[in-house]
N, CA, C and O atoms as CSV, one atom per row, in Angstrom:
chain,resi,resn,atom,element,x,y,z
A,1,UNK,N,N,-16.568,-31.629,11.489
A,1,UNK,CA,C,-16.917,-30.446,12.238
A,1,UNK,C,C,-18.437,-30.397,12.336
A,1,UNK,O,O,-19.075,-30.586,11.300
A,2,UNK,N,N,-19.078,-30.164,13.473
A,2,UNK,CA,C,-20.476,-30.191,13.700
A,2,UNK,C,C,-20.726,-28.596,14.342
A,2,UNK,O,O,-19.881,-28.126,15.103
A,3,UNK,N,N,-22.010,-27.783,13.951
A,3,UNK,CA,C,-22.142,-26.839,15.075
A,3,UNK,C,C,-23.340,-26.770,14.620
A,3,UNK,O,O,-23.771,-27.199,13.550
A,4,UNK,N,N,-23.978,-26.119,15.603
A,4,UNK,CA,C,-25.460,-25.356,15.001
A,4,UNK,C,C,-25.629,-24.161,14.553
A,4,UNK,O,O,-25.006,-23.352,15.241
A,5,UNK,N,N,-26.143,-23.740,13.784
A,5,UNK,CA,C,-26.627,-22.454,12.971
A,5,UNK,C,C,-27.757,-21.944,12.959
A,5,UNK,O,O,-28.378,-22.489,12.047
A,6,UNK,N,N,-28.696,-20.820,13.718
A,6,UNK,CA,C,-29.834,-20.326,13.676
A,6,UNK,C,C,-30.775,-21.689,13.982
A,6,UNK,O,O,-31.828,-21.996,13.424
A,7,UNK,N,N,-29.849,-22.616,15.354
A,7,UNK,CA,C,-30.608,-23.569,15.589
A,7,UNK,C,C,-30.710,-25.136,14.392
A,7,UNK,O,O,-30.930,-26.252,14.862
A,8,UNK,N,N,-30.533,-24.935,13.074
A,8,UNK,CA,C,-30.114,-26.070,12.838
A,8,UNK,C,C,-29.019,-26.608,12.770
A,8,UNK,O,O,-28.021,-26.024,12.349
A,9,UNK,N,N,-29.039,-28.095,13.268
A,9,UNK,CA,C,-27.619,-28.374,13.279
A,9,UNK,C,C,-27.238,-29.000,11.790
A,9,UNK,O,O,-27.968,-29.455,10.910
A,10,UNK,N,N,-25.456,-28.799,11.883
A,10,UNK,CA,C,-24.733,-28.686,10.183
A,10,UNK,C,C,-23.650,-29.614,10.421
A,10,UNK,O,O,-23.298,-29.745,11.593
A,11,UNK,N,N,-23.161,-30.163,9.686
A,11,UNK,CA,C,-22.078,-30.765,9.764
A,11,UNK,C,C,-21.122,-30.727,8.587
A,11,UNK,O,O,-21.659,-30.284,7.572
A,12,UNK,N,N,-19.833,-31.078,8.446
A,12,UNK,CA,C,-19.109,-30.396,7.285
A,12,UNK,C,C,-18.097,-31.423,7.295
A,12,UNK,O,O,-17.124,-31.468,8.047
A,13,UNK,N,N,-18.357,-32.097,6.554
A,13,UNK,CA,C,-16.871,-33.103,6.520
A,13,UNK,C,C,-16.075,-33.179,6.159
A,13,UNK,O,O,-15.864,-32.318,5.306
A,14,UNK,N,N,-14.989,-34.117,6.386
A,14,UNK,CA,C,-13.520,-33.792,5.763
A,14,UNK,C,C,-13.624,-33.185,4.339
A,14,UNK,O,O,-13.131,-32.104,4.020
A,15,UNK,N,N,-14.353,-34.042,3.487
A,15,UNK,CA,C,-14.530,-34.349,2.252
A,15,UNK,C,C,-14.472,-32.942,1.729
A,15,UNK,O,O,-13.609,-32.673,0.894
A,16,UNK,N,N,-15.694,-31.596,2.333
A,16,UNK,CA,C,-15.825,-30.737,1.550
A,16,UNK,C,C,-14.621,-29.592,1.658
A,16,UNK,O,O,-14.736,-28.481,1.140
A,17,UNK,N,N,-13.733,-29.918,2.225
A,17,UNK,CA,C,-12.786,-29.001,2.612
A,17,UNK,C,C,-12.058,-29.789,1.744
A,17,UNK,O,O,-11.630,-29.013,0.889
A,18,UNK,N,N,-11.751,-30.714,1.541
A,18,UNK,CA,C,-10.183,-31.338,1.156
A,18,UNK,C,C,-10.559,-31.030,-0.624
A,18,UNK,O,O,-9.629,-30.782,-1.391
A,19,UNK,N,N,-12.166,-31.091,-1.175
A,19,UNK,CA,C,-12.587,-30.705,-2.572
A,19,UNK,C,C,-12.744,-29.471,-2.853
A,19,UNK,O,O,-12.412,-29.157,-3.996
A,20,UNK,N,N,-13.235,-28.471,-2.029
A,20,UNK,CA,C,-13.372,-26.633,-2.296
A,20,UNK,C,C,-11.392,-26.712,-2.319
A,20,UNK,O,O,-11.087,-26.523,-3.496
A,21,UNK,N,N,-10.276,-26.883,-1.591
A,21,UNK,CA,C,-9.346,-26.644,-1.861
A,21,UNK,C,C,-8.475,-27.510,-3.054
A,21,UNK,O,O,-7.291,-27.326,-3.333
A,22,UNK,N,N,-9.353,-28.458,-3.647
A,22,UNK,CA,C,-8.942,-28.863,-4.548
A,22,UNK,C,C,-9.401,-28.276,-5.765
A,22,UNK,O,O,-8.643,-28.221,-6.733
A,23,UNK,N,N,-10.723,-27.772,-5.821
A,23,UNK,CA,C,-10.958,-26.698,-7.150
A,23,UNK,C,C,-10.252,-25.884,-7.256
A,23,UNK,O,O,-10.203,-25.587,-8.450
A,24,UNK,N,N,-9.238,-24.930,-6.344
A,24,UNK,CA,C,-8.535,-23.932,-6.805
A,24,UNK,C,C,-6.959,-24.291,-5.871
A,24,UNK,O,O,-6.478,-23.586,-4.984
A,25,UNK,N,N,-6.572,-25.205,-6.251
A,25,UNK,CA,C,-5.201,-25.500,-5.954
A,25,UNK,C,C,-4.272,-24.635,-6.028
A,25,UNK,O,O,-3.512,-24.164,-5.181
A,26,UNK,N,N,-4.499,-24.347,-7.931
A,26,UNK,CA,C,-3.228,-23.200,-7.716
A,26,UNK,C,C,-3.242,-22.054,-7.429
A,26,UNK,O,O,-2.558,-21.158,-7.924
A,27,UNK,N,N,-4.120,-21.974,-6.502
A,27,UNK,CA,C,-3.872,-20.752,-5.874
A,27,UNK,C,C,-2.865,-20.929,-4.737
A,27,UNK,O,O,-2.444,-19.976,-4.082
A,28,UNK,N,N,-2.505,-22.186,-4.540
A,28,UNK,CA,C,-1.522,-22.374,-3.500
A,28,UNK,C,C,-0.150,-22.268,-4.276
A,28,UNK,O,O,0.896,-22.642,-3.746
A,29,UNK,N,N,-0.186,-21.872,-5.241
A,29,UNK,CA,C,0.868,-21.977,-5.937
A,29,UNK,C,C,1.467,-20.892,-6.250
A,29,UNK,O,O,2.643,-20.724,-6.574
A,30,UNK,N,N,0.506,-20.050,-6.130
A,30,UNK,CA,C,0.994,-18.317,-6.741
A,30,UNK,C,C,1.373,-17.534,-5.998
A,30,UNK,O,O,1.884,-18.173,-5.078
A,31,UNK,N,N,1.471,-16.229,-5.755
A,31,UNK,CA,C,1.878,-14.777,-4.644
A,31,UNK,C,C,1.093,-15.092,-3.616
A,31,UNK,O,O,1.428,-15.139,-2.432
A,32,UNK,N,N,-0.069,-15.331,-4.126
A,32,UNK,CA,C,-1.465,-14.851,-2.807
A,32,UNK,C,C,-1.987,-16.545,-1.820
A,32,UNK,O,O,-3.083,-16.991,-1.480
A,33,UNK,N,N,-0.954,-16.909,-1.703
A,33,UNK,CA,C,-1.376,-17.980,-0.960
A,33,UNK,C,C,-2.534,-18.249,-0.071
A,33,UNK,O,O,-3.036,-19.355,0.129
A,34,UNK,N,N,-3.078,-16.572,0.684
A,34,UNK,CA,C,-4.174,-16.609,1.399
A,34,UNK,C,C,-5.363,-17.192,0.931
A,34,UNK,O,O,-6.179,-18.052,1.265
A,35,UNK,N,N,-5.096,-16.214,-0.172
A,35,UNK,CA,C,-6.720,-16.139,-1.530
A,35,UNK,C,C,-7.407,-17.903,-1.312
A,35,UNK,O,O,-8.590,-18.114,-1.580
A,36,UNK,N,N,-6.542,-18.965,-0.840
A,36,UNK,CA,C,-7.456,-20.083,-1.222
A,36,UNK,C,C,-8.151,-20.174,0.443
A,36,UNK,O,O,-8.784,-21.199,0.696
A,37,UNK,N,N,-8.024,-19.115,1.536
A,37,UNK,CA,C,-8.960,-19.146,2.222
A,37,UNK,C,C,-10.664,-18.764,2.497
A,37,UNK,O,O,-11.649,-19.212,3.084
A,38,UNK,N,N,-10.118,-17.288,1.386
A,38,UNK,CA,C,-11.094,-16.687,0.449
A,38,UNK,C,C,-11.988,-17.673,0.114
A,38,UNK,O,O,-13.158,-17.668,0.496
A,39,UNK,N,N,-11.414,-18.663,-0.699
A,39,UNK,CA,C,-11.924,-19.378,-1.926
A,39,UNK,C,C,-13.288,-20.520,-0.801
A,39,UNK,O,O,-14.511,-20.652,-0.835
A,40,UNK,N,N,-12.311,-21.026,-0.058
A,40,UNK,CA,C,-12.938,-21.580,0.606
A,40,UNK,C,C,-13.995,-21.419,1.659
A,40,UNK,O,O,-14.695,-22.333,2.095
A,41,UNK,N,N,-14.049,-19.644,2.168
A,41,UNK,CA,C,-14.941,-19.815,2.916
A,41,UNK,C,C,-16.123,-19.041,1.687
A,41,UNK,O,O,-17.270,-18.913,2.116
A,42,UNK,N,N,-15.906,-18.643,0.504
A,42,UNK,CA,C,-16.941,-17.944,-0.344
A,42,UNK,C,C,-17.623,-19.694,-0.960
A,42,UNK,O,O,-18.698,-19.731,-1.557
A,43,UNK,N,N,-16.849,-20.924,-0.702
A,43,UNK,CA,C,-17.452,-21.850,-0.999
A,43,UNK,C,C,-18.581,-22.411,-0.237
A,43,UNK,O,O,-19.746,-22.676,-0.535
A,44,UNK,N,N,-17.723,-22.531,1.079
A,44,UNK,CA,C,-18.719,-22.850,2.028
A,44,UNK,C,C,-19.822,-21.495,2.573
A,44,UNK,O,O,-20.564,-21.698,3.535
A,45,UNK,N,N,-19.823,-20.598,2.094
A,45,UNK,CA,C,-21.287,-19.723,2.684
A,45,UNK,C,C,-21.848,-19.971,1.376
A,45,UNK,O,O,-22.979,-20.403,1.600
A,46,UNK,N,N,-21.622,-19.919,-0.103
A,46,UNK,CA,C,-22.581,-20.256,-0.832
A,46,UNK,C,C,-23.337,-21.699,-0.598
A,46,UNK,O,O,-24.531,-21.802,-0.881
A,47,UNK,N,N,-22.866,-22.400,-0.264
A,47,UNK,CA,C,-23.594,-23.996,-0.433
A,47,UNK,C,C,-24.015,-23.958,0.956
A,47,UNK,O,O,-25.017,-24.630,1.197
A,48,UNK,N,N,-23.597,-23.462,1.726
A,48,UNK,CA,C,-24.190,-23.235,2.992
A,48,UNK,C,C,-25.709,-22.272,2.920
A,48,UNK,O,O,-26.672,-22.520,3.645
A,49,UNK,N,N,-25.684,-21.283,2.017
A,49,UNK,CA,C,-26.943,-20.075,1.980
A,49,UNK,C,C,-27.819,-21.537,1.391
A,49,UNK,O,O,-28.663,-22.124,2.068
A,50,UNK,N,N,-27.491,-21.850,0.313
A,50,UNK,CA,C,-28.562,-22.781,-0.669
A,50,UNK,C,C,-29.296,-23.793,-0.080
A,50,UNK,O,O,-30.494,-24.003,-0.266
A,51,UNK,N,N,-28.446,-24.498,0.732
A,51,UNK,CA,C,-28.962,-25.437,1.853
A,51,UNK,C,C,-30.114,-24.977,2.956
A,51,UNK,O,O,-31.247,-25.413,3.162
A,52,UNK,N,N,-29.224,-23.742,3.677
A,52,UNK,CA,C,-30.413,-23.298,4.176
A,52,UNK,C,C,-31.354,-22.714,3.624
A,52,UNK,O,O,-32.250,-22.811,4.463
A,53,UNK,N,N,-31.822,-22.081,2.636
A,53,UNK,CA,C,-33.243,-22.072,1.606
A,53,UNK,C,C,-33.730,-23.138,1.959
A,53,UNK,O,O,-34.544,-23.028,2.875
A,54,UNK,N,N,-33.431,-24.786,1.345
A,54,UNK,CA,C,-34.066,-25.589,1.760
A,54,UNK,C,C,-34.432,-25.936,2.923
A,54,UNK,O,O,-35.477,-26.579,3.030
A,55,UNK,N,N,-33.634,-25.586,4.131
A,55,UNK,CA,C,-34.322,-25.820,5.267
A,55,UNK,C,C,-34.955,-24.753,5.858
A,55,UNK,O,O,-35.325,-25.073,6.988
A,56,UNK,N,N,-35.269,-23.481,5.538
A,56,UNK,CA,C,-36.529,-22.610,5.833
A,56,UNK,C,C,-37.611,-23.476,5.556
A,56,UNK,O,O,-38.324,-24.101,6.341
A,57,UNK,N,N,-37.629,-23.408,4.087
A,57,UNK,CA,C,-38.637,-23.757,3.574
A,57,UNK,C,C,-39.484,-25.083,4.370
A,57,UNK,O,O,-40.688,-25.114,4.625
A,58,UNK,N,N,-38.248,-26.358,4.724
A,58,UNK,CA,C,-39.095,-27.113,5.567
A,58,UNK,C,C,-39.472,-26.913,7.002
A,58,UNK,O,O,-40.441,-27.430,7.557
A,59,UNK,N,N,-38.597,-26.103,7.538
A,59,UNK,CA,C,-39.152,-25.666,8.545
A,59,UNK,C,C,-40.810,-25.428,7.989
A,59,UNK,O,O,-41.569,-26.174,8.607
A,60,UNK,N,N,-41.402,-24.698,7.130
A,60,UNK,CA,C,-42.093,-23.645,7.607
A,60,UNK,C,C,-43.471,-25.122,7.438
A,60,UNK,O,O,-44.536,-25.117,8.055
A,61,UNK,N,N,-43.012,-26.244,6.441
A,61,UNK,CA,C,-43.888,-27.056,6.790
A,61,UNK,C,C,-43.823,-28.163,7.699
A,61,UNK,O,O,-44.479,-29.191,7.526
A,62,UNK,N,N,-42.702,-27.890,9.090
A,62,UNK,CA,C,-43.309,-27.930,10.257
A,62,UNK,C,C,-42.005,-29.505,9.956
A,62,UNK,O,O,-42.449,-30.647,9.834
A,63,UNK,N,N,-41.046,-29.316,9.915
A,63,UNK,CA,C,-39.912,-30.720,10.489
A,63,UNK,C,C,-38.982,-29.957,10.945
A,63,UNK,O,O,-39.020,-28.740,11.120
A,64,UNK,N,N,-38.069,-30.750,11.152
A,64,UNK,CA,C,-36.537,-30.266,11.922
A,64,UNK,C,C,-35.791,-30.899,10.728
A,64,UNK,O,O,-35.987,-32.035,10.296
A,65,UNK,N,N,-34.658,-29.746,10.127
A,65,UNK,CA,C,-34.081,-30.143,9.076
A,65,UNK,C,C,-32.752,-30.127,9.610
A,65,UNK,O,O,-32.510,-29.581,10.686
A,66,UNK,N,N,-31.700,-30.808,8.778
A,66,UNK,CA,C,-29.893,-31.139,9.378
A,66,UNK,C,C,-29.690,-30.670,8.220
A,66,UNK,O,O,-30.586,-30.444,7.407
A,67,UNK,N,N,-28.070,-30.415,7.974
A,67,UNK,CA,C,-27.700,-29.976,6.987
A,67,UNK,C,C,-26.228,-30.839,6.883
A,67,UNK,O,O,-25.659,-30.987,7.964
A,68,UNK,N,N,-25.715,-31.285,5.961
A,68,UNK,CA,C,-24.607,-31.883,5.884
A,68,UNK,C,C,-23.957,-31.482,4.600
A,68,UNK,O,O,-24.442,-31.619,3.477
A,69,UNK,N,N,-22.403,-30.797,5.012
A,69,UNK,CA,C,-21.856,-30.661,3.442
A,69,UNK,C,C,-20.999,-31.702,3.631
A,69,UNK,O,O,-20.499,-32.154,4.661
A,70,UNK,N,N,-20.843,-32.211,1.791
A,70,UNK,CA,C,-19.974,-33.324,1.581
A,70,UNK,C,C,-18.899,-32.786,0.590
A,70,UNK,O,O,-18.677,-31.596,0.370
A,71,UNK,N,N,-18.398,-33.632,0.145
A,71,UNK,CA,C,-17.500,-33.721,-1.284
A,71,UNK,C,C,-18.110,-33.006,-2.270
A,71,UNK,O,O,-17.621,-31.972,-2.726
A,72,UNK,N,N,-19.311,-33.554,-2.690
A,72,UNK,CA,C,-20.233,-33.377,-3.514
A,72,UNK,C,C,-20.750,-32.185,-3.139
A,72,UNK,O,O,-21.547,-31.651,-3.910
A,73,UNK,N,N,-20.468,-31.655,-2.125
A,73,UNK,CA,C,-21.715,-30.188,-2.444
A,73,UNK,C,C,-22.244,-29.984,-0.649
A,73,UNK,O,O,-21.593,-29.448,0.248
A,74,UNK,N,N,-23.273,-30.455,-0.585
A,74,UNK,CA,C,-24.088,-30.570,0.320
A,74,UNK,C,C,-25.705,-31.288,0.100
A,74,UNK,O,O,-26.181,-31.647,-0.976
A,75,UNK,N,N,-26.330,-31.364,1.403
A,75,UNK,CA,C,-27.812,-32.244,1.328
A,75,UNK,C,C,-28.854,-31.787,3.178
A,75,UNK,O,O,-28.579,-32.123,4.330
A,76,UNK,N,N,-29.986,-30.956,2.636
A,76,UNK,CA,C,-30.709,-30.804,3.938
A,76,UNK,C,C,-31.936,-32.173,3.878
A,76,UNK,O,O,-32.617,-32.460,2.894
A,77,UNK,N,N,-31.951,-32.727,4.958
A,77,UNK,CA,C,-32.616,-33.703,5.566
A,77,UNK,C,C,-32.899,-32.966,6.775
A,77,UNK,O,O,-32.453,-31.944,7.298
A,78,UNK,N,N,-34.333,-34.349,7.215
A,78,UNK,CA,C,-35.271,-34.019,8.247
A,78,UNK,C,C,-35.356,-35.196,8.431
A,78,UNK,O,O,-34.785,-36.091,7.808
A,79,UNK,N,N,-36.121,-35.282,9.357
A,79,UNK,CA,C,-36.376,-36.408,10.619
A,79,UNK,C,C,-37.708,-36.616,10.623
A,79,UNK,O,O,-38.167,-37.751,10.489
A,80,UNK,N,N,-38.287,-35.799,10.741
A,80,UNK,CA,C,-40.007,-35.642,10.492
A,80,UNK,C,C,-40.345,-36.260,9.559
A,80,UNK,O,O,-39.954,-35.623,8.581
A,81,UNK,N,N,-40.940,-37.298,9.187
A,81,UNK,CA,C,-41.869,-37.541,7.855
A,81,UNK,C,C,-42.990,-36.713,7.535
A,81,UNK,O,O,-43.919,-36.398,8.279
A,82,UNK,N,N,-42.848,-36.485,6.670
A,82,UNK,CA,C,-43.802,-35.275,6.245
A,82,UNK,C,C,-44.500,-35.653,5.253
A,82,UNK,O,O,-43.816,-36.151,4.359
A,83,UNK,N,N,-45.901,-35.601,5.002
A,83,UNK,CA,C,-46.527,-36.000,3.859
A,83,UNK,C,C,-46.747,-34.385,2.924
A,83,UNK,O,O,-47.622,-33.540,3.111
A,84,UNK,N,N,-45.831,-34.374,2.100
A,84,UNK,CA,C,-46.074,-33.161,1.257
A,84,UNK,C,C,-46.935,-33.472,0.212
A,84,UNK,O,O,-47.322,-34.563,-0.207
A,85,UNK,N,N,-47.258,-31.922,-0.269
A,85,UNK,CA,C,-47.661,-32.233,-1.226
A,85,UNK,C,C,-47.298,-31.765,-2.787
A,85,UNK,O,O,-46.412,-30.918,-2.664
A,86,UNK,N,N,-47.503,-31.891,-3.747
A,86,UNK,CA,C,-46.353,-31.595,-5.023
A,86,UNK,C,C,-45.930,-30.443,-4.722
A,86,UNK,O,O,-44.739,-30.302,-4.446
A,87,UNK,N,N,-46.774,-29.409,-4.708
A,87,UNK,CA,C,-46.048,-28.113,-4.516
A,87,UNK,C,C,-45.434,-27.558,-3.712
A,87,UNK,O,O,-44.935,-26.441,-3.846
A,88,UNK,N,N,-45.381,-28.247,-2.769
A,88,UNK,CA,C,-44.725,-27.847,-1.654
A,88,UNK,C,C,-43.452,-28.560,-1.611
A,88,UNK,O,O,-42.465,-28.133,-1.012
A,89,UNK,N,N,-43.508,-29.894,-2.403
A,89,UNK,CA,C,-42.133,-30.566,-2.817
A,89,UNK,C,C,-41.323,-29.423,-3.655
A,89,UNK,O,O,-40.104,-29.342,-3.509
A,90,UNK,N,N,-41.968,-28.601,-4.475
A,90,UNK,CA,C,-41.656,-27.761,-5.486
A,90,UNK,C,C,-41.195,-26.828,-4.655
A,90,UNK,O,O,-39.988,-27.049,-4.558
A,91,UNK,N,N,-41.413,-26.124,-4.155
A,91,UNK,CA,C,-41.156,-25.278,-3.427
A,91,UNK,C,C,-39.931,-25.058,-2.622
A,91,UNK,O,O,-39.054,-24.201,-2.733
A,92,UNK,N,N,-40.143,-26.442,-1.438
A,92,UNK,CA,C,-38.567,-26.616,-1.418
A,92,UNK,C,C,-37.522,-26.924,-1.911
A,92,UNK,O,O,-36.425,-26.590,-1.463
A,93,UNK,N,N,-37.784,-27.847,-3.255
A,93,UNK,CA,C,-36.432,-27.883,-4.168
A,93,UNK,C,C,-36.266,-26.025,-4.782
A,93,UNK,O,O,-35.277,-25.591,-5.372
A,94,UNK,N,N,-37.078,-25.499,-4.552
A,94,UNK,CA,C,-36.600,-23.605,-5.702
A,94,UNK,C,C,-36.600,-23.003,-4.507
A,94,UNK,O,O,-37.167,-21.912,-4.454
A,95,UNK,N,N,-36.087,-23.451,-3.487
A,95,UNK,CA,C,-35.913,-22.546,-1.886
A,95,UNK,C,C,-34.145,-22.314,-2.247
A,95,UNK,O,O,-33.701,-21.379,-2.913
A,96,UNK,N,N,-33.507,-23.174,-1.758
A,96,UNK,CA,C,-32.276,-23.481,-2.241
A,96,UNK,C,C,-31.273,-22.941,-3.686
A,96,UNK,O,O,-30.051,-22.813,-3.614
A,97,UNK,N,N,-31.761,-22.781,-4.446
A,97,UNK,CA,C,-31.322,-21.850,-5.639
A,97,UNK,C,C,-31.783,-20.288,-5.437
A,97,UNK,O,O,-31.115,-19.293,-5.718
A,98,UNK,N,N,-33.053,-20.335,-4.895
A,98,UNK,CA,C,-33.756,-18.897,-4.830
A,98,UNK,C,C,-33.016,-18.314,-3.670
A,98,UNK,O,O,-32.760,-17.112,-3.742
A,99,UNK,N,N,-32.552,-19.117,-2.390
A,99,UNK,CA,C,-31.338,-18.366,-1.473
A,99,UNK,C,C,-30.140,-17.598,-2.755
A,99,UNK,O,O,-29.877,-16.402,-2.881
A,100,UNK,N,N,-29.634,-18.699,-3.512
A,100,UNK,CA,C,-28.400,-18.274,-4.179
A,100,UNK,C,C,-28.581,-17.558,-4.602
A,100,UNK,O,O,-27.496,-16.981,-4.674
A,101,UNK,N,N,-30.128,-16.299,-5.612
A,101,UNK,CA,C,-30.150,-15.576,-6.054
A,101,UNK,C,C,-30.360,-14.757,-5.258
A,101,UNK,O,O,-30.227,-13.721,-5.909
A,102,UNK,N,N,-30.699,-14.376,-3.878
A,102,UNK,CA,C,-31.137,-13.701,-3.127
A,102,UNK,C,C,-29.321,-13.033,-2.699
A,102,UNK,O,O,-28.863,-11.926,-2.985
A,103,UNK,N,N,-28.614,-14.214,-1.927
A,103,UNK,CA,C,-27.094,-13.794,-1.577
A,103,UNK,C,C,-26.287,-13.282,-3.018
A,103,UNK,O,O,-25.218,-12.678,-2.931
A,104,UNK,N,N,-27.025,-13.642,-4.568
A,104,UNK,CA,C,-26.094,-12.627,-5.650
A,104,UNK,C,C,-26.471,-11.519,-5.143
A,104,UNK,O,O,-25.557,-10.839,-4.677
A,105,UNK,N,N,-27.812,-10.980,-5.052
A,105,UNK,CA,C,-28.063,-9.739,-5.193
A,105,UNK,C,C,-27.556,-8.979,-3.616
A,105,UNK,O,O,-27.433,-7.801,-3.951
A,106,UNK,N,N,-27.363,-9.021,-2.774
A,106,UNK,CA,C,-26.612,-8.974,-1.905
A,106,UNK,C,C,-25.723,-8.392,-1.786
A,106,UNK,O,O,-25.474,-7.369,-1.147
A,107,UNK,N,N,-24.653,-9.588,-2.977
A,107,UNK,CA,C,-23.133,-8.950,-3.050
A,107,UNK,C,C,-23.080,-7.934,-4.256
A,107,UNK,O,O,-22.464,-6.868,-4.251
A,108,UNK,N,N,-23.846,-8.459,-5.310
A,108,UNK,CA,C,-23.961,-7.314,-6.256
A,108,UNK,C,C,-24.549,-5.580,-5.564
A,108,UNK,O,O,-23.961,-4.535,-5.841
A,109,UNK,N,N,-25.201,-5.622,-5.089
A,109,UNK,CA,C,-25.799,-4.443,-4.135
A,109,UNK,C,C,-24.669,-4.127,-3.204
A,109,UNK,O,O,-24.718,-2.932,-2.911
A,110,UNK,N,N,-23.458,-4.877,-2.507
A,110,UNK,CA,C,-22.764,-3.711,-2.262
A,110,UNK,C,C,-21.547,-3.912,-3.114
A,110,UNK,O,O,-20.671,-3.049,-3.152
């Protein structure tokens, strides 16, 4: 599945669907059969928010970032070579976690 999102484009492969419904299987097993749709799209907007952290962040030092979820999780890449510099390497690796704390407080707040 490919689409774009606020202009970057994402892609989502078999992989991460066939593994988010493999972490909570038995939920296919119980009353609430829905719940593992739940499961799956609260999977994919978290690793989806975290990703994009990282690609603000490179945006803002000026590339075009992709986003690809896998099996494993997900990974934002760019095209641009960019000569960073440490902190700004720093920066965008604590973009990506600092989304995830941003979307807790979010849901905790309502």
């Amino acid at each position: 599945m490919r689409f774009r999102l606020f202009g970057i484009p994402i892609e989502v492969q078999a992989g991460f669907w066939i593994m988010a419904v493999f972490l909570r299987f038995t939920l296919l097993t119980g009353e609430h059969k829905a719940a593992i749709l739940v499961w799956v799209g609260a999977v994919l907007l978290s690793i989806l928010v975290h990703e994009f952290g990282h690609a603000l962040a490179v945006i803002r030092y000026g590339a075009s970032p992709s986003i690809t979820l896998h099996m494993l999780g997900g990974v934002t890449s760019w095209s641009t070579p960019l000569r960073l510099l440490r902190h700004q390497r720093i920066i965008i690796s604590a973009a990506g976690p600092a989304a995830g704390f941003l979307l807790a407080a979010v849901v905790y707040g309502f």
